[in-house]
Structure formats: structure tokens, C-alpha cells
N, C-alpha and C positions, 0 to 999 in steps of 0.2 A: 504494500500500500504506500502510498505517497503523501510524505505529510510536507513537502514542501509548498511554497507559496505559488500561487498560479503567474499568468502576467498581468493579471487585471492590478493584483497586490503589488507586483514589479514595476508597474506603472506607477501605482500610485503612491509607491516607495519615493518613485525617480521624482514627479511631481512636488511630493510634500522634502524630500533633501533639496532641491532648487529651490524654493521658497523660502525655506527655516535656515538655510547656508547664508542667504541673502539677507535674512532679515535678522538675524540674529549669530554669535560667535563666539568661542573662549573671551575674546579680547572686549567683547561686551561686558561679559560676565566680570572679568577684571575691573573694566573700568566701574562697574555698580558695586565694587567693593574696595575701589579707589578712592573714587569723588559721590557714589550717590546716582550714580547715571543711571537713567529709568532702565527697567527693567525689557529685553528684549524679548522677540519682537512687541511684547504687551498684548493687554485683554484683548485693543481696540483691532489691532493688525494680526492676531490670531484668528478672531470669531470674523471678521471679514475678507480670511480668507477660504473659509470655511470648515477648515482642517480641525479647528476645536467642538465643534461641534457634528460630526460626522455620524453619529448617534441620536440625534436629535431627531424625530419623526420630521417628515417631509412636508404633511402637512401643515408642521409649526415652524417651517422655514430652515431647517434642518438639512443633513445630507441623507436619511432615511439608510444610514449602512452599519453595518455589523462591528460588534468589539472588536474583531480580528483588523478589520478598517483603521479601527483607531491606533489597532495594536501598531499597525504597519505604519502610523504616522509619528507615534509614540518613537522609535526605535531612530527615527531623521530629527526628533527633537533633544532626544538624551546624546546626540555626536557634539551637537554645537551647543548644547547646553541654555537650550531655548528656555524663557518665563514668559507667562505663567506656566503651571503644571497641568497638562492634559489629562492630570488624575482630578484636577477640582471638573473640570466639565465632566467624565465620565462620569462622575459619581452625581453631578445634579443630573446630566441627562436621567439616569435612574431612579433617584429620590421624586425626581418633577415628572416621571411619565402618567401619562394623563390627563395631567396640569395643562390642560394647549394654553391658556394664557400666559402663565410662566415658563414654561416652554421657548418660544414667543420669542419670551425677553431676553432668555439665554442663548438662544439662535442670533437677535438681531445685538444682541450686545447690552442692552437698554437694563438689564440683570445678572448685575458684577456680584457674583454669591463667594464662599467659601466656606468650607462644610468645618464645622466642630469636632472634633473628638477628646473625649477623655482624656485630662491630664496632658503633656506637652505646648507647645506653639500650633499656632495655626497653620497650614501650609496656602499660602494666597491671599494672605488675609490684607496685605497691602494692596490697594488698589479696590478692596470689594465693599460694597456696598449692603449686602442683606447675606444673614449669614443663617444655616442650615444647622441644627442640632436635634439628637433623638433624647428627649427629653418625659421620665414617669411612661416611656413604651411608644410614644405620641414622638411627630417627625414634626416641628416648630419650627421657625424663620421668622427674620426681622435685624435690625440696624447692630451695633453693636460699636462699642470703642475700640481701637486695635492700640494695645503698643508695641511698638517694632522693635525685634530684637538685634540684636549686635550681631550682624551676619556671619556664617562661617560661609555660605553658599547665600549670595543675594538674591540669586535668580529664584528662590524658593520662596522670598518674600513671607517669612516667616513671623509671627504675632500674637502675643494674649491679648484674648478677647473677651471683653467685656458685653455681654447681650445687655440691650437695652429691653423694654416691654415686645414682648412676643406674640403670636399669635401660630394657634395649632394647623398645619396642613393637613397632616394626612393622621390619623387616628391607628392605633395598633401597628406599630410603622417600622415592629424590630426585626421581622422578618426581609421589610423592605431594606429597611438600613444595611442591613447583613449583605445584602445581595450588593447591594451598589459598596461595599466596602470590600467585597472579593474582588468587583469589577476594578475597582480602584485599586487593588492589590496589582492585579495583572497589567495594567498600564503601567504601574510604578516600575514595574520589571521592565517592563517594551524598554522605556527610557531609561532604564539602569542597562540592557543590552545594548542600547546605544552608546552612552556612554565608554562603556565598558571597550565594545568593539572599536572604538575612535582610541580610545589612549594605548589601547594595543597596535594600532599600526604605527602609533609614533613610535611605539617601542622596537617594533619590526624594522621599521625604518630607517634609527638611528643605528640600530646595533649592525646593518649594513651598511648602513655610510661611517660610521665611527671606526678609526683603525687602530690599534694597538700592537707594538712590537712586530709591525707588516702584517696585520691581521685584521678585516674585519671583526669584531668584537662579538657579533652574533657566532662568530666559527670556536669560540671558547665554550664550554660544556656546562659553565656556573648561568651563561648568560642565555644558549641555548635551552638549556633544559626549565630555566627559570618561566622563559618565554612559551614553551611549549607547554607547561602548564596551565598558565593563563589560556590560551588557547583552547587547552581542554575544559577549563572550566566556561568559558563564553559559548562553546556549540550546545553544551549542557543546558548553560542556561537557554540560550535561544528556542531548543527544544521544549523545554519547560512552558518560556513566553507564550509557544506559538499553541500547545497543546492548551494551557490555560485560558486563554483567548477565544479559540475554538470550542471549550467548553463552557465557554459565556455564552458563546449563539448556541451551538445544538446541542449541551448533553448536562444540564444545570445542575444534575445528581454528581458532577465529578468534578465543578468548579472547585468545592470548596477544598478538594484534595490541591487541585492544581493551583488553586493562587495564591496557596498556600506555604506550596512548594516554590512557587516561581518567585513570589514575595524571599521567601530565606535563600535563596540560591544568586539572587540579584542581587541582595544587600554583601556578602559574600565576596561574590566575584567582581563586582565593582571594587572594592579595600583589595582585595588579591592586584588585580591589573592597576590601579592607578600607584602602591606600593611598590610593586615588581617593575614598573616604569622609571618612576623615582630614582631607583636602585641602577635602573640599568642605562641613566646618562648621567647617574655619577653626579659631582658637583653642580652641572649646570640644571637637574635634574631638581634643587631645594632650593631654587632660585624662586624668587618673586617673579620676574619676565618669563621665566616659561611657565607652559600650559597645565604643568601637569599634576600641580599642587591643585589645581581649578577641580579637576577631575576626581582626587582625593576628597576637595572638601564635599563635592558632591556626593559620594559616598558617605562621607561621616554624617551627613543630613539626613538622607535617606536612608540609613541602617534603622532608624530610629521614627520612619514616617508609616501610619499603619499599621503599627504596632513593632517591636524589635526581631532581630531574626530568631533570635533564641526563643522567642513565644510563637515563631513560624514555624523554626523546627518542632518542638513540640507540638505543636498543631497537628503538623504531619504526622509524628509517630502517632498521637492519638487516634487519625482518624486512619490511619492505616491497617491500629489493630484493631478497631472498631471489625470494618473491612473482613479482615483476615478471620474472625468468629465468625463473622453470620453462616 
């Protein structure tokens, strides 16, 4: 069987990397942890270009296409390390299905949300406007105070929130919540295999153009072998990605195994590759000017978004041996 991506996904690969390469990049990310420089490409140049919202019903002005859709846009935004996070849209496309007025708003832009969870920062919460929390079982929204925290990764736009007075949407809503928060698992991953795959070619790249004692660097066995495990660990993941994603549209009974998985394997192997990188250009590798602290810090954010991986793995074992008795 074939579980590679068709070319409709290759297409729309090559599409959403042209756009996210252009409108956003490492040196963005930099500079909004320099000086403060808005976050790229933003709410306004994501949701108009459609790509953030590609889950979004057609009828609410939306792109009317599948997680795996998003998955595949996810994975061109975690290279260049694009904001906002395509996990705050997944997760209202899901929370707001139904809603066609809000909906609407999240399609045309007009509904800058950022979902709550327990305990930590907010992820997006700079820039948003009405914020989403599961609140006594009940799925609640409304205004809220952000204060923005001392970035390690800007582009995450990270913030405690304060809810101002609320108002209940959707009634018994932990079933819903759960679902849009595996959904959201599994984009977090798309863009941590983006990531991940991006500071691995610079690592390939370097330790071929780098020479030592007449040697390309990559032909030494500390640095090959270093690298070839990152490698194993990113097709891993990507497997993980694509299977998770796929069990968001057709097979809901085996999400929660896979976003599970995909969530602790992404947090993982992003710290493994942006490390193993570090490592393998040497001094100019802990430099501030290069890229690949950016990619690091990106990981140490997202180890900890969604829950930690160590409460991912666990997940997994549980429902594994769940699984394994019936």
C-alpha cells in the first residue's frame, strides 16, 4: 500500500513553500527577537492567503479540504518558521464547526481567536482578539488581557491571559475540545517536521562544504553517523505526521493513538536535529547570526505546547495497552 502523498499534496506543498519562503524566514524570526518586528507573515497575510484556513467549510469562505491539506501546508511553514501557528486555526476550524457565523470571521480574518489551555502561555495570543477556552465541560469565548512573554521563539507569540466576561458557545464541548486538540497535536508535528527537515539540510550541507585536514567533515564517522540519525529520526516522524493527519479525515478511532505519537516524536526530533546541527558547525554553529539557535529555540517552545512529550509518550503507552487487551 502506498502511504505517500499524491501530487494534488505535491502541488500544494510546492504552492504553500512559494508563498511562506516569501513571506516569511529564519531572518524574520530573528529580527522579532531583535527589535520586536511583527510577526511573519501575520494573521492578516496568512488567512488571505488562504492556507490558514484550508479546513474551514467552503460555505463559510473557507478552503472546504482535509487535515492532511493542512498537514501538507503545516510542514512549508515549520522550514521558515512562519507566525502565527497553523495549530491556533486548526483547532478553531474544529471548536467553531457549525458556527457558519464564526466561521465567517475566521475565514475572512475579521476573528483573531487563540484557544486557552491549562496552565502554561498562550500560543497566539499576541495579535488575537477573542479567545476560546473549555471551561465546567462548556466550550466559552470572549476578549481577554494578554501579557506577552519574554520570547524564546517570537514567532509563537506566546501570553497569559486574562479572560474578561464570557459567554458559553457550545454546551458539553469536552468531547469537542479533545478532538480539535489531537487535530492540533498533529499540525504541531507537520511544523515541527518542517522545521526539523530544514535544519537538517543545513546540517547536510555544511558538513559537505566544510573541510577539515583535506576532508569534507561529513566523510568523519562522529559527524556522519550523528547526521544519519537525525535523518532516521525525521522519516519517522514524517510517517507518524502523515498517518496522524490521515486519521483526522478517515479513521477518528486511531487519531488519538497517532497525535499522540506524532505530538512526542516531533517534540523529540526537532531538540535531536536542531542540537546535532549546532554540534556539527562547530563554533559558528552558537553564534547569534546563524540560523540554527532559531530552530533550537523553536523546539524548546514547542516541546512544551499541547501538552509535554513525556505526557505524549505516556499517552501512547496507555492507549497502546488499552489496544493490546481488548
Amino acid at each position: 500500500m502506498n502511504f505517500d502523498l499524491d501530487q494534488e499534496h505535491r502541488d500544494l506543498a510546492a504552492a504553500a513553500g512559494e508563498f511562506l519562503s516569501a513571506a516569511a524566514s529564519p531572518a524574520a524570526a530573528r529580527a522579532a527577537l531583535d527589535d520586536g518586528s511583527a510577526i511573519r507573515p501575520g494573521r492578516e497575510e496568512l488567512v488571505k492567503s488562504g492556507f490558514a484556513t484550508i479546513t474551514v467549510p467552503e460555505s463559510a469562505g473557507g478552503g472546504g479540504g482535509s487535515v492532511l491539506h493542512l498537514a501538507v501546508v503545516a510542514e512549508q511553514a515549520g522550514r521558515v518558521l512562519a507566525g502565527p501557528s497553523l495549530v491556533t486555526y486548526a483547532r478553531a476550524a474544529v471548536l467553531l464547526g457549525g458556527d457558519e457565523e464564526r466561521l465567517t470571521g475566521l475565514a475572512d480574518g475579521t476573528l483573531a481567536v487563540a484557544v486557552i489551555d491549562d496552565g502554561g502561555p498562550v500560543l497566539d495570543a499576541a495579535g488575537a482578539g477573542t479567545f476560546l477556552a473549555l471551561r465546567d465541560g462548556d466550550l466559552v469565548g470572549g476578549p481577554g488581557t494578554v501579557t506577552a512573554r519574554e520570547p524564546i521563539d517570537a514567532t509563537r507569540g506566546l501570553g497569559d491571559v486574562t479572560m474578561a466576561e464570557t459567554t458559553t458557545w457550545v454546551r458539553d464541548a469536552g468531547a469537542l475540545w479533545r478532538h480539535g486538540e489531537r487535530v492540533g497535536r498533529t499540525i504541531l508535528a507537520a511544523e515541527g517536521l518542517g522545521a526539523a527537515t530544514r535544519i537538517l539540510e543545513l546540517g547536510t550541507t555544511y558538513a559537505k562544504d566544510r573541510f577539515a585536514f583535506g576532508r569534507p567533515i561529513g566523510s568523519y564517522q562522529a559527524i556522519k553517523h550523528a547526521l544519519v540519525d537525525v535523518y532516521v529520526a525525521v522519516e519517522q516522524l514524517r510517517s507518524l505526521v502523515w498517518w496522524a493527519a490521515w486519521a483526522a479525515d478517515h479513521a477518528p478511532g486511531e487519531l488519538p493513538l497517532a497525535s499522540a505519537a506524532a505530538k512526542a516524536a516531533a517534540a523529540t526530533t526537532l531538540e535531536l536535529a536542531a542540537e546535532t546541527v549546532i554540534q556539527v558547525h562547530g563554533g559558528i554553529g552558537f553564534t547569534w547570526e546563524h540560523d540554527a539557535h532559531l530552530y533550537w529555540r523553536r523546539a524548546k517552545v514547542d516541546r512544551f505546547l499541547l501538552g509535554d512529550d513525556v505526557a505524549a509518550f505516556d499517552e501512547v503507552a496507555r492507549l497502546a495497552m488499552e489496544e493490546a487487551v481488548r
